[in-house]
Structure formats: structure tokens, C-alpha cells
BASESE-599963 format. One record per residue: y, z, x of N, C-alpha, C in turn; residue in one letter. Coordinates in pm, whole numbers. Atoms other than C-alpha are relative to their C-alpha. Layout:
BEGIN
+--------+--------+--------+--------+--------+--------+--------+--------+--------+----+
!    nyy !    nzz !    nxx !   cayy !   cazz !   caxx !    cyy !    czz !    cxx ! aa !
+--------+--------+--------+--------+--------+--------+--------+--------+--------+----+
!      Y !      Z !      X !      Y !      Z !      X !      Y !      Z !      X !  A !
...
+--------+--------+--------+--------+--------+--------+--------+--------+--------+----+
This chain:
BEGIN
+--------+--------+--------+--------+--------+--------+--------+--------+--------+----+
!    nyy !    nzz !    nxx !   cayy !   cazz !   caxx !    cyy !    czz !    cxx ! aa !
+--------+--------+--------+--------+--------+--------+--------+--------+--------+----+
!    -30 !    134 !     51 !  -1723 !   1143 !   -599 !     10 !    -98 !    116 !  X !
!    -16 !     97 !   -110 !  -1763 !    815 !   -411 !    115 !   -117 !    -29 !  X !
!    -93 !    100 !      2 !  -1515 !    535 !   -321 !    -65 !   -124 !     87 !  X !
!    101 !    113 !   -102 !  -1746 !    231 !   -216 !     89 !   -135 !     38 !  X !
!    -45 !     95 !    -42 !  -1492 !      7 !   -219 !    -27 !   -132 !     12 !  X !
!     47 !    170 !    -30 !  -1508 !   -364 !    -94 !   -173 !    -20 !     26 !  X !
!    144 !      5 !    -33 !  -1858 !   -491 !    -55 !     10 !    -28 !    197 !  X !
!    -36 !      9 !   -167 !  -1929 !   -481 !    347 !   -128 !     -9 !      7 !  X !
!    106 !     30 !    -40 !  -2149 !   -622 !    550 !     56 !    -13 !    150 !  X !
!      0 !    -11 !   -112 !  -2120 !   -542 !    917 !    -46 !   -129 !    109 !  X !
!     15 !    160 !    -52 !  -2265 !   -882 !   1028 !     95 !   -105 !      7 !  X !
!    -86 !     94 !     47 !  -2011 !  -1109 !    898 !    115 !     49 !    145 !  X !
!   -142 !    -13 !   -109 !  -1739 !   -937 !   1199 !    -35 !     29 !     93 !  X !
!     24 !      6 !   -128 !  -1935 !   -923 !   1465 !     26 !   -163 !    107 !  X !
!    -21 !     88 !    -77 !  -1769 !  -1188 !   1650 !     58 !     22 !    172 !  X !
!    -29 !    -32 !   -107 !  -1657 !  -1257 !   1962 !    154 !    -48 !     39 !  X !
!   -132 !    -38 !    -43 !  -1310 !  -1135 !   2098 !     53 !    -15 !     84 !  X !
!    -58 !     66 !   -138 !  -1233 !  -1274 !   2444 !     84 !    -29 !     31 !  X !
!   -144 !     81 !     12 !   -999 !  -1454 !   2316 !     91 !     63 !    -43 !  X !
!    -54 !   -134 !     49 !   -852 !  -1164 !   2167 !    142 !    -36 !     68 !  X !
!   -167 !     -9 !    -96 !   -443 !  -1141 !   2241 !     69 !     86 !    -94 !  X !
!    -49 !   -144 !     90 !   -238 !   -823 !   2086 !    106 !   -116 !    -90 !  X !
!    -78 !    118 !     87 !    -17 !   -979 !   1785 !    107 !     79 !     18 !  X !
!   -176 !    -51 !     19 !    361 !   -907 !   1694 !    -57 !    120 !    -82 !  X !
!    -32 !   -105 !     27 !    472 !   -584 !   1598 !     81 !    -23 !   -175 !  X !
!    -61 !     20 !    141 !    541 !   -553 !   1182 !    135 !     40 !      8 !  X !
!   -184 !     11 !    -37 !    917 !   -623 !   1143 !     -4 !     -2 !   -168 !  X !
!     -5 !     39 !    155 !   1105 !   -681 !    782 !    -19 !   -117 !    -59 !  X !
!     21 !    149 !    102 !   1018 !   -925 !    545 !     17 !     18 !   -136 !  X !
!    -56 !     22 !    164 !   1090 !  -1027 !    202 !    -85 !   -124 !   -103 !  X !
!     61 !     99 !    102 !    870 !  -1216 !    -28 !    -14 !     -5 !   -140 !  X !
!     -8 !     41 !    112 !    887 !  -1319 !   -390 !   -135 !    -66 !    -87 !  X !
!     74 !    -11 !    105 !    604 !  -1314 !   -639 !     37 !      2 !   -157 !  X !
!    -31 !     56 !    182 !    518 !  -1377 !  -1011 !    118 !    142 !    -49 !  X !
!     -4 !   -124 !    106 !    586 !   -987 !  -1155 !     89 !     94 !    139 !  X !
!    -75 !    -75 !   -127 !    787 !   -821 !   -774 !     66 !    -95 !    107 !  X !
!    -84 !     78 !   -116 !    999 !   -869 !   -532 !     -2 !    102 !    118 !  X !
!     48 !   -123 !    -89 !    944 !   -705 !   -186 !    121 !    -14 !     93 !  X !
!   -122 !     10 !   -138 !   1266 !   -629 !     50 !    -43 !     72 !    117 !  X !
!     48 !   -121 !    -68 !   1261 !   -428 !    306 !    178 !     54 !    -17 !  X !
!    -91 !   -116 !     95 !   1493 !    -87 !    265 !    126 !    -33 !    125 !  X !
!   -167 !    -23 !     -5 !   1867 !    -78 !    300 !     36 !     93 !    -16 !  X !
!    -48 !   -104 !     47 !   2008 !    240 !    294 !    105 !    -46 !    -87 !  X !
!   -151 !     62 !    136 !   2361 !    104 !    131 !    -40 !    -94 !   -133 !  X !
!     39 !     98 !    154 !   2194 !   -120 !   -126 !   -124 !    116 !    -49 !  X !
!     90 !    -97 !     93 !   1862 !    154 !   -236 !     -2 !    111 !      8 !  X !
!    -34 !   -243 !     -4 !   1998 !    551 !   -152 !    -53 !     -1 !   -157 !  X !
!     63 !    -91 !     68 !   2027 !    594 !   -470 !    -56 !    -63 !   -146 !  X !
!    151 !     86 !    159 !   1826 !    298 !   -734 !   -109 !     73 !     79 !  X !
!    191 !    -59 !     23 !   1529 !    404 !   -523 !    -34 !    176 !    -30 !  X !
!     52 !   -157 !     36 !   1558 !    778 !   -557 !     33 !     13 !   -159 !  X !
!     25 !     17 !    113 !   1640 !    704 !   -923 !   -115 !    -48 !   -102 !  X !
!    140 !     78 !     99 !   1315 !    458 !   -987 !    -85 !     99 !     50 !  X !
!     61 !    -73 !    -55 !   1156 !    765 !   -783 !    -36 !    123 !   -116 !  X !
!      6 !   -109 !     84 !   1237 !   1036 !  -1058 !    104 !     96 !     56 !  X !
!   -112 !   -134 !    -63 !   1552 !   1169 !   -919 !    -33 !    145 !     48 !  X !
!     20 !   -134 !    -72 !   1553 !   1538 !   -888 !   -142 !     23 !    -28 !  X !
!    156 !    -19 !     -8 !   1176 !   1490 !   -990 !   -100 !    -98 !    174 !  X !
!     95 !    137 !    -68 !   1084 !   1236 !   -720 !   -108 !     80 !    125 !  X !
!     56 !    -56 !   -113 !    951 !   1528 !   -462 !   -175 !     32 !   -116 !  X !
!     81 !     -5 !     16 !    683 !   1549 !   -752 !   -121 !   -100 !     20 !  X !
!     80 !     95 !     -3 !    560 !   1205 !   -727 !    -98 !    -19 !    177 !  X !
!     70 !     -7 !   -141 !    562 !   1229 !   -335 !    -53 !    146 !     43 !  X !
!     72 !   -147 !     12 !    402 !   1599 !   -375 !   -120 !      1 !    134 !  X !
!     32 !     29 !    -81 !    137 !   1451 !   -135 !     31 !    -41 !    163 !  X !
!    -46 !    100 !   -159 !    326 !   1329 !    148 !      6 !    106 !     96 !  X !
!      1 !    -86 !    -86 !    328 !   1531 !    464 !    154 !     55 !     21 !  X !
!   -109 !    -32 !    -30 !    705 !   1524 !    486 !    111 !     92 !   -197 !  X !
!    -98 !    -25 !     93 !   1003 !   1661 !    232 !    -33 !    160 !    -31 !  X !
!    -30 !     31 !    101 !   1052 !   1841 !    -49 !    184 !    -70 !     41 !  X !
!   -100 !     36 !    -14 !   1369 !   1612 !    -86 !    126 !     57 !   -135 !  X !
!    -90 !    -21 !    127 !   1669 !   1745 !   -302 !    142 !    -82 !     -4 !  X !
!    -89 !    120 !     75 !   1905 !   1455 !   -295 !    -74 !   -167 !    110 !  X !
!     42 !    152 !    -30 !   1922 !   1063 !   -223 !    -24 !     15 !    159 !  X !
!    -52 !    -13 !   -137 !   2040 !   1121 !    126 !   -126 !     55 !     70 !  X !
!    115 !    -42 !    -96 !   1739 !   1320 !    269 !   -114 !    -68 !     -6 !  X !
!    149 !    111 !     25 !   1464 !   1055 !    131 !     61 !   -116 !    137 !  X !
!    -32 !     74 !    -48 !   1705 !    796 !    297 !    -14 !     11 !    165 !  X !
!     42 !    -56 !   -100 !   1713 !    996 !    611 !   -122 !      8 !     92 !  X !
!    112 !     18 !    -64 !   1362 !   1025 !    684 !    -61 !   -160 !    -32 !  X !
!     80 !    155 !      7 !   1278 !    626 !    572 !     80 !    -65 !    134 !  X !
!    -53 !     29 !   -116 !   1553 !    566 !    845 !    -48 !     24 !    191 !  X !
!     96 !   -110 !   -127 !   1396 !    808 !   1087 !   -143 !    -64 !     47 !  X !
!    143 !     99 !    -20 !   1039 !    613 !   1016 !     66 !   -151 !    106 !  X !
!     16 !     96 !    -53 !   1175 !    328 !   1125 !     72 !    -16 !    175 !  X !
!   -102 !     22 !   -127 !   1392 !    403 !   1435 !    -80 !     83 !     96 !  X !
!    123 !    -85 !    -77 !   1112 !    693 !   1585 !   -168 !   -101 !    -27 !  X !
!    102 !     26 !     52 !    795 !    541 !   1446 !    -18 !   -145 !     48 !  X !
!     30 !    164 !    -12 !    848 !    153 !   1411 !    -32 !      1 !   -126 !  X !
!     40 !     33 !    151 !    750 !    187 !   1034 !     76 !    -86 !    -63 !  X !
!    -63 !    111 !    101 !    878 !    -95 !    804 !    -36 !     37 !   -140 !  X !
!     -7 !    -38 !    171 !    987 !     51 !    440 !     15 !   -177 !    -35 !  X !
!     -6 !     97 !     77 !    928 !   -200 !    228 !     55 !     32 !   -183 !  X !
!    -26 !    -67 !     82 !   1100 !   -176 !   -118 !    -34 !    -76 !    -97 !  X !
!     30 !     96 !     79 !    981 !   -304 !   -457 !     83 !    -20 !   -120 !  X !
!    -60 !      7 !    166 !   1189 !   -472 !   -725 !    -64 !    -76 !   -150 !  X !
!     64 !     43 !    128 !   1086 !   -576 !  -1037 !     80 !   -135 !    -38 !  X !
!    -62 !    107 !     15 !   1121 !   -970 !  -1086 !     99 !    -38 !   -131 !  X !
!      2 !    -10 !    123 !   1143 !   -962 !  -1447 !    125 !     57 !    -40 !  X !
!   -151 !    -92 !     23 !   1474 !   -699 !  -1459 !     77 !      0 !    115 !  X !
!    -96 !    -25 !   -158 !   1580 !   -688 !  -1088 !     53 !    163 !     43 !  X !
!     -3 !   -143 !    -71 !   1533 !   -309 !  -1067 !    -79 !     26 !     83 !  X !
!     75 !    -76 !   -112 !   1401 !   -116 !   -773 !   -115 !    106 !   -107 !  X !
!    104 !    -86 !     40 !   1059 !     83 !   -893 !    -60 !     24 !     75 !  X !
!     50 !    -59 !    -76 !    902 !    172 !   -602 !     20 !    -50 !    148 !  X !
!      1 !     17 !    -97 !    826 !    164 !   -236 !   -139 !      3 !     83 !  X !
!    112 !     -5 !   -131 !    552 !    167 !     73 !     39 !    -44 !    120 !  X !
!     25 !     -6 !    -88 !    531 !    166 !    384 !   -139 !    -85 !    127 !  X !
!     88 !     65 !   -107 !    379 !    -67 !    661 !     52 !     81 !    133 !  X !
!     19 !   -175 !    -90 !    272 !    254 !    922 !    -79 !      3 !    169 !  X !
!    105 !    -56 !   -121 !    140 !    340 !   1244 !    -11 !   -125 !     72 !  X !
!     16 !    128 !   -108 !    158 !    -13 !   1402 !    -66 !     21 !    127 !  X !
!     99 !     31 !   -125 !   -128 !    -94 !   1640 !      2 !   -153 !     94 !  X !
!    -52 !    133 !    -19 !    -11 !   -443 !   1749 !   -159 !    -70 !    102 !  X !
!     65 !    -31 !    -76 !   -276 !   -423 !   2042 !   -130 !    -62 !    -45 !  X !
!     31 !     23 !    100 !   -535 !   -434 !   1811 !     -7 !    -49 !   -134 !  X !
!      8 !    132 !    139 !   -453 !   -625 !   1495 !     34 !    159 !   -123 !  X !
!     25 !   -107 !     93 !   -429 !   -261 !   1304 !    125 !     68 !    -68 !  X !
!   -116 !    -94 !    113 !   -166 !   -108 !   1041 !    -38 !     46 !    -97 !  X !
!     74 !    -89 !    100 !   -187 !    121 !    795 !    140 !    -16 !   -136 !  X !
!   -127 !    -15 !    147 !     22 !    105 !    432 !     -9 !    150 !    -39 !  X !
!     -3 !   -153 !     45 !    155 !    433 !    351 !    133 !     25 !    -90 !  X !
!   -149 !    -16 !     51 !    454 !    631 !    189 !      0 !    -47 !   -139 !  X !
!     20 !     89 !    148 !    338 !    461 !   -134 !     71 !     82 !    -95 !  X !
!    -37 !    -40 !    103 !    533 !    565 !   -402 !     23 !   -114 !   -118 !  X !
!      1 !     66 !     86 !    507 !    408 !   -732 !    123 !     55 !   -119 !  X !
!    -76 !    -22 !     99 !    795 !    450 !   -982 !    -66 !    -27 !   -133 !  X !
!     43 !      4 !    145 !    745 !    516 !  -1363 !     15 !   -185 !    -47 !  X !
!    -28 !    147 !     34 !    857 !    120 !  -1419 !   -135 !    -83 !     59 !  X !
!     81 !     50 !   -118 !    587 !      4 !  -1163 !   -156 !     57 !    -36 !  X !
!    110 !    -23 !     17 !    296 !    224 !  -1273 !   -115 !    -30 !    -46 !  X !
!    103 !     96 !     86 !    -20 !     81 !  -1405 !     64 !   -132 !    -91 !  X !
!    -21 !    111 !     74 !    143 !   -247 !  -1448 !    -60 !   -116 !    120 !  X !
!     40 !     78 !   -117 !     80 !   -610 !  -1271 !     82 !     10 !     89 !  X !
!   -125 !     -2 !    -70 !    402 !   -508 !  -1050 !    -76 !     53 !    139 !  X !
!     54 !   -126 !    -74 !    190 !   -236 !   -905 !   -130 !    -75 !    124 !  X !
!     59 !     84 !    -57 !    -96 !   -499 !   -775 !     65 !    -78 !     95 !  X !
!    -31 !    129 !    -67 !     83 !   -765 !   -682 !     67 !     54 !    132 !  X !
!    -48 !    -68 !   -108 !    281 !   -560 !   -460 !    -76 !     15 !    156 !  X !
!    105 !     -9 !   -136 !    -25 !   -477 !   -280 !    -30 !    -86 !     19 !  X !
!     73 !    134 !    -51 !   -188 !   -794 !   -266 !    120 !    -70 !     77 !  X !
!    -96 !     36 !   -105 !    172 !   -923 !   -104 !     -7 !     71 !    141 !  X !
!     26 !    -69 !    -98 !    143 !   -645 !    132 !   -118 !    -56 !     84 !  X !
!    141 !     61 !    -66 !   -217 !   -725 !    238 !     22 !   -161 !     48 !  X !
!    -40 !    128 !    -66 !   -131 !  -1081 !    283 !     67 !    -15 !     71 !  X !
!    -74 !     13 !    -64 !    133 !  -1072 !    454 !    -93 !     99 !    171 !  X !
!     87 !    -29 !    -94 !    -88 !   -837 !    701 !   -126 !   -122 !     71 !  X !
!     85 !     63 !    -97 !   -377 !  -1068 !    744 !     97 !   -127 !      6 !  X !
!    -37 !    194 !    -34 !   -199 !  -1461 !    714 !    138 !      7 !     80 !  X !
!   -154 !      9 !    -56 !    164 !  -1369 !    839 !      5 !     82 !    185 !  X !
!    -20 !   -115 !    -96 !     95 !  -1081 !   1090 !   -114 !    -47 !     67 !  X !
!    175 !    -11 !    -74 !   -313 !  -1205 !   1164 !    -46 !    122 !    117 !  X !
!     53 !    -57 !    -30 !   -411 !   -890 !   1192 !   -127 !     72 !    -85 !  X !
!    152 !    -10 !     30 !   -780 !   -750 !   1198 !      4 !     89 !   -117 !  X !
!     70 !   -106 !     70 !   -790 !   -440 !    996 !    168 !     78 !    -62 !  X !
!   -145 !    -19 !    103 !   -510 !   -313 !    738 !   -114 !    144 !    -72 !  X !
!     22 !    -96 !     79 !   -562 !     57 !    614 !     77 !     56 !    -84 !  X !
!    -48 !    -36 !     61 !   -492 !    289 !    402 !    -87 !    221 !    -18 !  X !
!     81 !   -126 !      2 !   -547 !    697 !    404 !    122 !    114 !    -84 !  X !
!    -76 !   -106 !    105 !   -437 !    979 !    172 !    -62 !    167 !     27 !  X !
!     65 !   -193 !     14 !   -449 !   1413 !    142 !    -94 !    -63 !   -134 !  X !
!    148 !     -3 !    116 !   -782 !   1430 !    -13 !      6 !     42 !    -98 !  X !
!     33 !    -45 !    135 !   -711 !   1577 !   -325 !     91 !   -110 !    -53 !  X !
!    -76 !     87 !     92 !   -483 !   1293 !   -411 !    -84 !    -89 !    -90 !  X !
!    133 !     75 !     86 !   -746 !   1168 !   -631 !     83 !   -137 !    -88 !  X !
!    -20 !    118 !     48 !   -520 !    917 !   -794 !     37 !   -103 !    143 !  X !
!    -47 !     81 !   -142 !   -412 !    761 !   -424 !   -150 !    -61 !     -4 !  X !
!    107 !     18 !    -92 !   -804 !    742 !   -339 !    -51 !    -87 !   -123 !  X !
!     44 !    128 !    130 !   -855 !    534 !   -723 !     59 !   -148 !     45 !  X !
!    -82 !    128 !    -54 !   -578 !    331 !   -626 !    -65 !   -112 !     98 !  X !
!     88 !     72 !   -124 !   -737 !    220 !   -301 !   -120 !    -52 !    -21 !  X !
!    123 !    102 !    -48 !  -1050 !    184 !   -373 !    -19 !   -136 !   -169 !  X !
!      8 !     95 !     94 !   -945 !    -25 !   -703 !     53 !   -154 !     47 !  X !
!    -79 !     63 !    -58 !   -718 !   -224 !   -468 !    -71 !    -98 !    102 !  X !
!    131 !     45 !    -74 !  -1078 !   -294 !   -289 !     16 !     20 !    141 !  X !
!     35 !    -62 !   -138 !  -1015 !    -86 !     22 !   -119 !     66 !     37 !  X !
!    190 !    -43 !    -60 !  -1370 !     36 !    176 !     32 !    179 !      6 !  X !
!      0 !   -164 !    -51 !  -1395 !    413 !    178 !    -85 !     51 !    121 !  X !
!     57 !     13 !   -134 !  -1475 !    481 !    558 !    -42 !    197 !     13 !  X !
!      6 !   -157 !    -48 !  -1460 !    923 !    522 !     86 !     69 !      2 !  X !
!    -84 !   -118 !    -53 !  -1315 !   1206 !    577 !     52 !     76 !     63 !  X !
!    -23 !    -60 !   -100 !  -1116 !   1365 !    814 !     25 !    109 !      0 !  X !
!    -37 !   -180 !     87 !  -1137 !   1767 !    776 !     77 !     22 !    120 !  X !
!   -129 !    -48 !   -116 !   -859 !   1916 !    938 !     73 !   -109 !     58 !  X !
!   -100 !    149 !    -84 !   -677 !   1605 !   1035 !    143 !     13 !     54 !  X !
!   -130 !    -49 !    -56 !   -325 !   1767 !   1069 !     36 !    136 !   -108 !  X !
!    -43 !   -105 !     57 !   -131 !   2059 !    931 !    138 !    -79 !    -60 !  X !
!    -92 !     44 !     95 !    101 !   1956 !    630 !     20 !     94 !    -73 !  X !
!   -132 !    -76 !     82 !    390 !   2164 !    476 !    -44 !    160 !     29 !  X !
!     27 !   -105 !    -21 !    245 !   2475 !    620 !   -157 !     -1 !    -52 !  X !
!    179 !    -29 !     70 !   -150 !   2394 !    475 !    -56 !    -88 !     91 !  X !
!    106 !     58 !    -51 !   -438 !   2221 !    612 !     -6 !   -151 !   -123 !  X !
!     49 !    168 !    101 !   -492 !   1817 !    479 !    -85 !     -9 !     97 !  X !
!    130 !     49 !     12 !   -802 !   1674 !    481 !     58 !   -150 !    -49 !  X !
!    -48 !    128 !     43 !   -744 !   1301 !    510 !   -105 !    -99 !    -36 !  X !
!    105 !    147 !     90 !   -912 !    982 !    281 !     20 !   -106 !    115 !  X !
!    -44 !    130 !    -95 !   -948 !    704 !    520 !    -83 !   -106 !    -43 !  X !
!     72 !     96 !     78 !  -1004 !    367 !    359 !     96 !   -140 !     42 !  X !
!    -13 !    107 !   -107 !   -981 !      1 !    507 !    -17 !   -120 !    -70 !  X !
!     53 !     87 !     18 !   -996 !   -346 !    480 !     16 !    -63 !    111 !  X !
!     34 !     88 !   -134 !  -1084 !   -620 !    736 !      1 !   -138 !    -25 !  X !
!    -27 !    145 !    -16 !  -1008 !   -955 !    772 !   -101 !   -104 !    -63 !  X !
!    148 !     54 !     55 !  -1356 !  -1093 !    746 !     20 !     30 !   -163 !  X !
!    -16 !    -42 !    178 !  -1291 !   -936 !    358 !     98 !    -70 !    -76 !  X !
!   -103 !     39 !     37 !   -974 !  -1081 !    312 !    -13 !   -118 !    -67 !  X !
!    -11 !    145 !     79 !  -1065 !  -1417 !    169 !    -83 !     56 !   -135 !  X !
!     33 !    -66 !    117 !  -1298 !  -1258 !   -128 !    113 !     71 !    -50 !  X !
!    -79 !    -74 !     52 !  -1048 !  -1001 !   -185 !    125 !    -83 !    -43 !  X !
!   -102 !     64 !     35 !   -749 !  -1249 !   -204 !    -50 !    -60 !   -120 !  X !
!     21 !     64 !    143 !   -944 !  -1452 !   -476 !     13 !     92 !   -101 !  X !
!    -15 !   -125 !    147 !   -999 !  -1142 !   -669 !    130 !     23 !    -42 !  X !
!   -123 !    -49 !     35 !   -598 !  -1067 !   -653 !     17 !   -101 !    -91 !  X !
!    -57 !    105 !     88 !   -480 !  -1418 !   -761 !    -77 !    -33 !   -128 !  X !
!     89 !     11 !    152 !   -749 !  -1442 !  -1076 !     37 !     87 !    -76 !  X !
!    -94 !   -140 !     79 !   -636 !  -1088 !  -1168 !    132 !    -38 !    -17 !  X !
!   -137 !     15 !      6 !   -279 !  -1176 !  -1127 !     87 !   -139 !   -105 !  X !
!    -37 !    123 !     29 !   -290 !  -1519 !  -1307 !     28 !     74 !   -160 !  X !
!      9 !    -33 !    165 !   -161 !  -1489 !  -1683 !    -76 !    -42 !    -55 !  X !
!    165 !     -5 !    120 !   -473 !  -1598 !  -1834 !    -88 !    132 !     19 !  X !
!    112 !   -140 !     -8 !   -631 !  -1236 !  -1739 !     85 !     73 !    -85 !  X !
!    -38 !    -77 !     92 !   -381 !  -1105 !  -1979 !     41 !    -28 !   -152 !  X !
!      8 !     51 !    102 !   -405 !  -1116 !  -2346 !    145 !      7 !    -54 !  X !
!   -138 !     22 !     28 !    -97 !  -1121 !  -2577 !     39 !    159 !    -40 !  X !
!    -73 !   -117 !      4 !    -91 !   -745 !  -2601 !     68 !     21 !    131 !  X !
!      0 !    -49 !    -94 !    -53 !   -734 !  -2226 !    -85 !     23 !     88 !  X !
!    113 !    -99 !    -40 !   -403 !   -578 !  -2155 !    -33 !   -152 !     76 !  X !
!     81 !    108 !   -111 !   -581 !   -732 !  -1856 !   -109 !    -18 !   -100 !  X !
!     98 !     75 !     96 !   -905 !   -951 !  -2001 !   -123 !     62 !    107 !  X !
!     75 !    -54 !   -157 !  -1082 !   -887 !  -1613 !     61 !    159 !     75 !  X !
!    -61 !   -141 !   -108 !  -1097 !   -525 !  -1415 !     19 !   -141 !    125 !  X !
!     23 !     18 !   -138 !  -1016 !   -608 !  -1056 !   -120 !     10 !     83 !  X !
!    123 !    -41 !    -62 !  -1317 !   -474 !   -960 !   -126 !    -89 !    -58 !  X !
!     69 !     83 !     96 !  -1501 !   -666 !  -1215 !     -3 !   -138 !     97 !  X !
!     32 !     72 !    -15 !  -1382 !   -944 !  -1043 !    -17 !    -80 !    156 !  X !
!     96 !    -30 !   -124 !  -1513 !   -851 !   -683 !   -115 !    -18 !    -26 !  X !
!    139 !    -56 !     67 !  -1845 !   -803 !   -886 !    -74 !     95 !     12 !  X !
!     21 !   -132 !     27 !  -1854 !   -466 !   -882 !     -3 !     45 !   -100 !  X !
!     54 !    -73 !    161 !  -2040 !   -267 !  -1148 !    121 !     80 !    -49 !  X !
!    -98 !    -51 !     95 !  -1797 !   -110 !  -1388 !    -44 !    197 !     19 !  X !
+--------+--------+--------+--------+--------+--------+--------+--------+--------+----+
């Protein structure tokens, strides 16, 4: 199965970099949208709403993929999002739901390349509240923005264990580029992952932003709810 992702054209970013200067390093931020709200994580305010919008003693199923855990209480999720950020430099980001003001999920802005313009969104977990709704978008499209217009940086990824076949929908519905595969890429939980590696680029970022906000506007949704436009649809990508 393929993930073609954004439309690309290798011409459009061949520019010239001279001028080039490494940007800031992703820190916390907090921004406010139609359908989410994005914090960044608190241990004392989300231990234990986010391991609740997670699936409590289920939540090691949702993150089943992740290289780290299994977690069996609040405290050891909290632990290692703490750990990301004080070893790593990672910035949890946490998502609440505008609409109720509950916590339903989380992600991760990863791997900071500052140097380069390059970060990667990871750690994604989507809560049952958050799942195939507009919560779940918008989220990302905040994310991504805030990467290229806040952060102006070049290239914003995104990579998953290859069998996560719903991670690698996500992405490439989200209009990340599917760049390959990395066999053998590291050793996770005692097995071999095989990592999805999938991208977007700056040069992309102005198409792709229109596509979010058209998708995101309430005229794409009828009065059951149901979107009117795919996302992809309105990249103009074949169905």
C-alpha cells in the first residue's frame, strides 16, 4: 500500500540558503482554536485527566506502538513525558476539547533540529473523545502552523512502527508526503521496528493550510455533523 501524500514538486524548494540562520529551539505554547485547545503538559493539572482521556488502565493499548512503556498507572506516563522534556528537549503538547474543556489527547513536538528548521510530531495519542472528530484535525493543523509561521521552520515530520497502519492513514490524510522506509531503524520493546517516515515542507505549507481552514470551516459540515469535503478532496487528490 502507498501513502503519496502531499503533491510535491522538487522545483518549487530549490532555493537559495546563504542566508540560512538556525531558528529557536520548540519551547511551550498554547493556542486556541474553533473545536481544541492546545497547552503544553503539566504534570499537577493532566497526571491523571490525560491518562483517563487515554483509556486508563487501557491507555498502554492505544500507545501499543510507541517504543517506550507498557504504563500501569498515571505516574509512569507522567514520568516519561517529563523525562522527554528534561533529556530530549521534547515539548508535550496537550489537547483539550473547546466545546467541554476536557483533556482528549496529546503529541509531541520531537527530536528538535533547530540548526536546520526540522522537528518531528510524535507521541500522538488520540483519546476516544478526540477520535475521528474535527478536534483531531485541527489539532494538527495548529501544530503544523505553529511549526512553519511561529517557529519558521523548513521541514516538520512525522514517522511511525510500520504496521501502525492507522498512524500512516492519519499522516498521509493530514497531507504528510510518504518519503519510505526505514528497515531496522531501532530495536523496540525487545523486537525489531521498521519505521514510516513522512514529511512536510514549507514550500507545501501554504496549499496545505488552505486545505485545513476550508475543511475546518462549518460550512464543510452538514447538520448531521458529517464533513461535506474529504481533506484530501480538498488538496485535489483522487478519492
Amino acid at each position: 500500500m502507498s501513502y503519496p501524500g502531499a503533491k510535491f514538486n522538487s522545483g518549487l524548494f530549490m532555493r537559495d540558503l546563504t542566508q540560512w540562520t538556525p531558528r529557536q529551539a520548540p519551547a511551550d505554547f498554547a493556542v486556541t482554536g474553533r473545536y481544541v485547545m492546545i497547552e503544553p503538559f503539566r504534570r499537577q493539572i493532566h497526571e491523571t485527566t490525560l491518562w483517563d482521556a487515554l483509556g486508563g488502565q487501557g491507555v498502554s493499548d492505544l500507545i501499543r506502538f510507541f517504543p517506550n512503556g507498557p504504563y500501569r498507572q498515571p505516574s509512569e506516563l507522567s514520568d516519561w513525558l517529563e523525562g522527554s522534556v528534561q533529556k530530549l528537549g521534547w515539548v508535550p503538547c496537550i489537547f483539550r476539547s473547546r466545546r467541554t474543556g476536557d483533556i482528549v489527547g496529546m503529541a509531541s513536538l520531537m527530536r528538535p533540529d533547530p540548526a536546520n528548521g526540522v522537528v518531528e510530531v510524535g507521541s500522538v495519542a488520540h483519546g476516544a473523545a478526540m477520535a475521528r472528530t474535527p478536534i483531531a484535525t485541527e489539532a494538527h493543523y495548529l501544530l503544523a502552523r505553529h511549526v512553519f509561521e511561529d517557529l519558521d521552520y523548513r521541514r516538520y515530520e512525522w514517522k511511525c512502527h510500520n504496521l501502525n497502519e492507522a498512524s500512516k492513514i492519519a499522516a498521509n490524510r493530514l497531507g504528510f508526503h510518504f518519503e519510505g522506509v526505514f528497515r531496522q531503524h531501532i530495536v523496540s520493546k525487545g523486537a525489531n521496528r521498521d519505521t514510516a517516515w513522512f514529511s512536510m515542507i514549507d514550500g507545501e505549507w501554504p496549499e496545505l493550510k488552505r486545505a485545513f481552514k476550508t475543511w475546518l470551516d462549518p460550512s464543510n459540515f452538514g447538520p448531521d455533523g458529517n464533513q461535506v469535503m474529504r481533506l484530501e478532496a480538498l488538496r485535489g487528490e483522487p478519492a
